[in-house]
C-alpha positions as CSV (number, residue, x, y, z in Angstrom):
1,X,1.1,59.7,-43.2
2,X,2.3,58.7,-47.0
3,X,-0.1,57.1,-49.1
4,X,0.8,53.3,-49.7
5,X,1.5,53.1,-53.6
6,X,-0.6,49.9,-54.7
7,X,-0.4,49.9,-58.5
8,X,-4.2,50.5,-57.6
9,X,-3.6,53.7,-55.7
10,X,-1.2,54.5,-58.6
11,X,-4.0,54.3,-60.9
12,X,-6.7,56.1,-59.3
13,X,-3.9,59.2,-58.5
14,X,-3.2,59.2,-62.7
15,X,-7.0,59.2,-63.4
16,X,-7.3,62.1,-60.7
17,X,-9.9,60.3,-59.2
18,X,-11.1,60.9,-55.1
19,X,-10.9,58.1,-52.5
20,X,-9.4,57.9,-49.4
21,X,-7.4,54.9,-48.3
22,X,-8.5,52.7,-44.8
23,X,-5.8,50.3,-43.5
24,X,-7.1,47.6,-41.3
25,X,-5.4,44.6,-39.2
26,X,-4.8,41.6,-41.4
27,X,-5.7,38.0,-40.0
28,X,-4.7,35.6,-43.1
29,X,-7.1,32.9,-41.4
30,X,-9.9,35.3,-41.8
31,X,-9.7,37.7,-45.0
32,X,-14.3,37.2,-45.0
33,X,-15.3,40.8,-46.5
34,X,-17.5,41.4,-43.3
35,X,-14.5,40.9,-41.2
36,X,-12.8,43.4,-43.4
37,X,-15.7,46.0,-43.1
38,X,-15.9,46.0,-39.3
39,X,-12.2,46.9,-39.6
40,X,-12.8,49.6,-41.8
41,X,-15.5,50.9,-39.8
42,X,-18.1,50.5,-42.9
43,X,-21.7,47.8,-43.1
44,X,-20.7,44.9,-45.6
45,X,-22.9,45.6,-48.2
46,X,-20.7,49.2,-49.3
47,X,-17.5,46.5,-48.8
48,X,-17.2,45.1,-52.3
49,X,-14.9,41.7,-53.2
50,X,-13.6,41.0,-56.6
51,X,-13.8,37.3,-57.5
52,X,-12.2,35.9,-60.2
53,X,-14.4,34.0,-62.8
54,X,-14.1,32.1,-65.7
55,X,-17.1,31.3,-68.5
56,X,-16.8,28.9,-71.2
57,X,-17.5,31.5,-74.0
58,X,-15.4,34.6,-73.2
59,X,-13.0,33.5,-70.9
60,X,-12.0,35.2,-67.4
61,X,-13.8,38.2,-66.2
62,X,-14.0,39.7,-62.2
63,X,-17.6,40.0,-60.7
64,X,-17.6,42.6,-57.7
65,X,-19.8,41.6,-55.5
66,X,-20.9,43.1,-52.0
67,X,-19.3,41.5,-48.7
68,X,-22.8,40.4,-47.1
69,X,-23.5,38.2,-50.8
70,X,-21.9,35.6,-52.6
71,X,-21.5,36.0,-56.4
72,X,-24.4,34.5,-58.0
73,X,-22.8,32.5,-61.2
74,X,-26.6,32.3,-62.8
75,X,-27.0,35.9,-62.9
76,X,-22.9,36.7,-63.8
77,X,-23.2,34.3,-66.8
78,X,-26.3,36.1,-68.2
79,X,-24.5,39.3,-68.0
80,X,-21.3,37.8,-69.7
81,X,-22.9,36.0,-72.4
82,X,-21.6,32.8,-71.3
83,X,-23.6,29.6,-70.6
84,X,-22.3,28.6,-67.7
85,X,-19.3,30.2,-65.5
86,X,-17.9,29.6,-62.1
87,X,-14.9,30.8,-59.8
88,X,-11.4,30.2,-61.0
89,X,-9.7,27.6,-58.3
90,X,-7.4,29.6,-56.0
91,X,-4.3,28.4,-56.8
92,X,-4.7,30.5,-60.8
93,X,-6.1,34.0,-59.3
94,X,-2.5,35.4,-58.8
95,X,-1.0,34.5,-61.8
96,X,-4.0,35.5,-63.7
97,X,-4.5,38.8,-61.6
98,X,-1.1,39.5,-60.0
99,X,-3.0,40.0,-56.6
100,X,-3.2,37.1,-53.6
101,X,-6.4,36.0,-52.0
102,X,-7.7,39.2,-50.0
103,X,-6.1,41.4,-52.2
104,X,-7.7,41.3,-55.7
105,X,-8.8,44.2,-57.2
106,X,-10.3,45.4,-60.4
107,X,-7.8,48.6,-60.3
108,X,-4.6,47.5,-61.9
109,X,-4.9,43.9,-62.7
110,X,-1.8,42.1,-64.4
111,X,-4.5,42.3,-67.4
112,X,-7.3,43.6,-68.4
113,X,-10.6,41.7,-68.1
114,X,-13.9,42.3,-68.5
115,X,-15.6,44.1,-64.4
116,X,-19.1,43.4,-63.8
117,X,-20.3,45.2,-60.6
118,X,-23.3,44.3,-58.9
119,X,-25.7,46.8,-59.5
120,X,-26.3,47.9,-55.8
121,X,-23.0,49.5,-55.4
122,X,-24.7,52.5,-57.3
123,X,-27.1,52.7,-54.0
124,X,-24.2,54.2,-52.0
125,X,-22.2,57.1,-52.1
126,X,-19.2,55.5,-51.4
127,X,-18.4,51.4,-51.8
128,X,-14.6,50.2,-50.6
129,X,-12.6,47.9,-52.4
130,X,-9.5,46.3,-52.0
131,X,-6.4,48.4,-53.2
132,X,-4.7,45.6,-54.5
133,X,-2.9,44.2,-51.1
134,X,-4.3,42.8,-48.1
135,X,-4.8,45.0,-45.2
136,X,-5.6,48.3,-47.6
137,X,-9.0,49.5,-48.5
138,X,-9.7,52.1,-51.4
139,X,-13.1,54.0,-50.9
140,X,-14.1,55.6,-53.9
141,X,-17.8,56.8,-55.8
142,X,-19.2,53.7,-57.2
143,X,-19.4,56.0,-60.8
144,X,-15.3,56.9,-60.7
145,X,-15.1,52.6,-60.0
146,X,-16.8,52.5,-62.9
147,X,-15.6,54.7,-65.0
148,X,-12.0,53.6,-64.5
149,X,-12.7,49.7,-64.8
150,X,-15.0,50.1,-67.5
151,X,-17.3,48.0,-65.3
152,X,-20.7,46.6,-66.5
153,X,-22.9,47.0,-63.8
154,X,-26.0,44.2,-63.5
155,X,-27.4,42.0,-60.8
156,X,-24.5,39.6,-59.9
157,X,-25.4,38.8,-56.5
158,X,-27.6,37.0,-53.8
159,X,-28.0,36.6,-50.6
160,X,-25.7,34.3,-48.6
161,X,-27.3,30.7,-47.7
């Protein structure tokens, strides 16, 4: 089977970095990150999602969060150095990122900005995150998605209400 060449997959095969790729069924009424790990045959805590934020000292940053939490903008705004931050409205994610709902990844983004992981990502040997298109997973060593985003890894995250 040929690898799909994401500029994400692209990225990860110049870094010579591991990870295997998971394609999964894609219903665009349902794109919820536990839907997507069921697909992918992995628990939604090691399936991570890549919001898009924006705080009102340094601007746009992505917060990777796992699938069972929502980002908590508290906790992501300490981290950033910002007062207060919040989620970009939908309609600016893909001309910020180049990536659609579903699809947004760290790996590759139209520019760079600042990754902050959510610190239990490093409890797993593997985490999976999107390769930059709907319907295609990357699962990769939380220390290689580090390494190649440059991420800042801190608590980001709480439980769902």
């Amino acid at each position: 089977m040929a690898v799909p060449k994401t500029n994400a997959v692209r990225l990860l095969e110049r870094q010579g970095i591991p990870f295997e790729l998971r394609e999964y069924e894609v219903d665009p009424d349902n794109l919820a990150a536990e839907t997507v790990a069921r697909k992918v045959g992995l628990p939604p805590e090691r399936v991570f999602k890549t919001l898009v934020a924006r705080g009102d000292k340094h601007g746009v940053c992505l917060a990777v969060v796992p699938g069972d939490c929502e980002l908590d903008p508290k906790a992501l705004a300490k981290a950033t150095g910002d007062k207060k931050i919040d989620t970009v409205p939908l309609k600016e994610v893909e001309p910020l990122t180049g990536y659609v709902r579903g699809g947004v990844t760290a790996l590759a983004c139209k520019k760079s900005y600042p990754v902050f992981l959510d610190e239990t990502a490093e409890l797993f040997e593997i985490i999976s995150i999107s390769a930059g298109v709907r319907g295609l997973q990357v699962l990769l060593a939380p220390g290689d998605y580090i390494r190649v985003t440059s991420a800042k890894v801190a608590s980001i995250a709480k439980d769902k209400r």
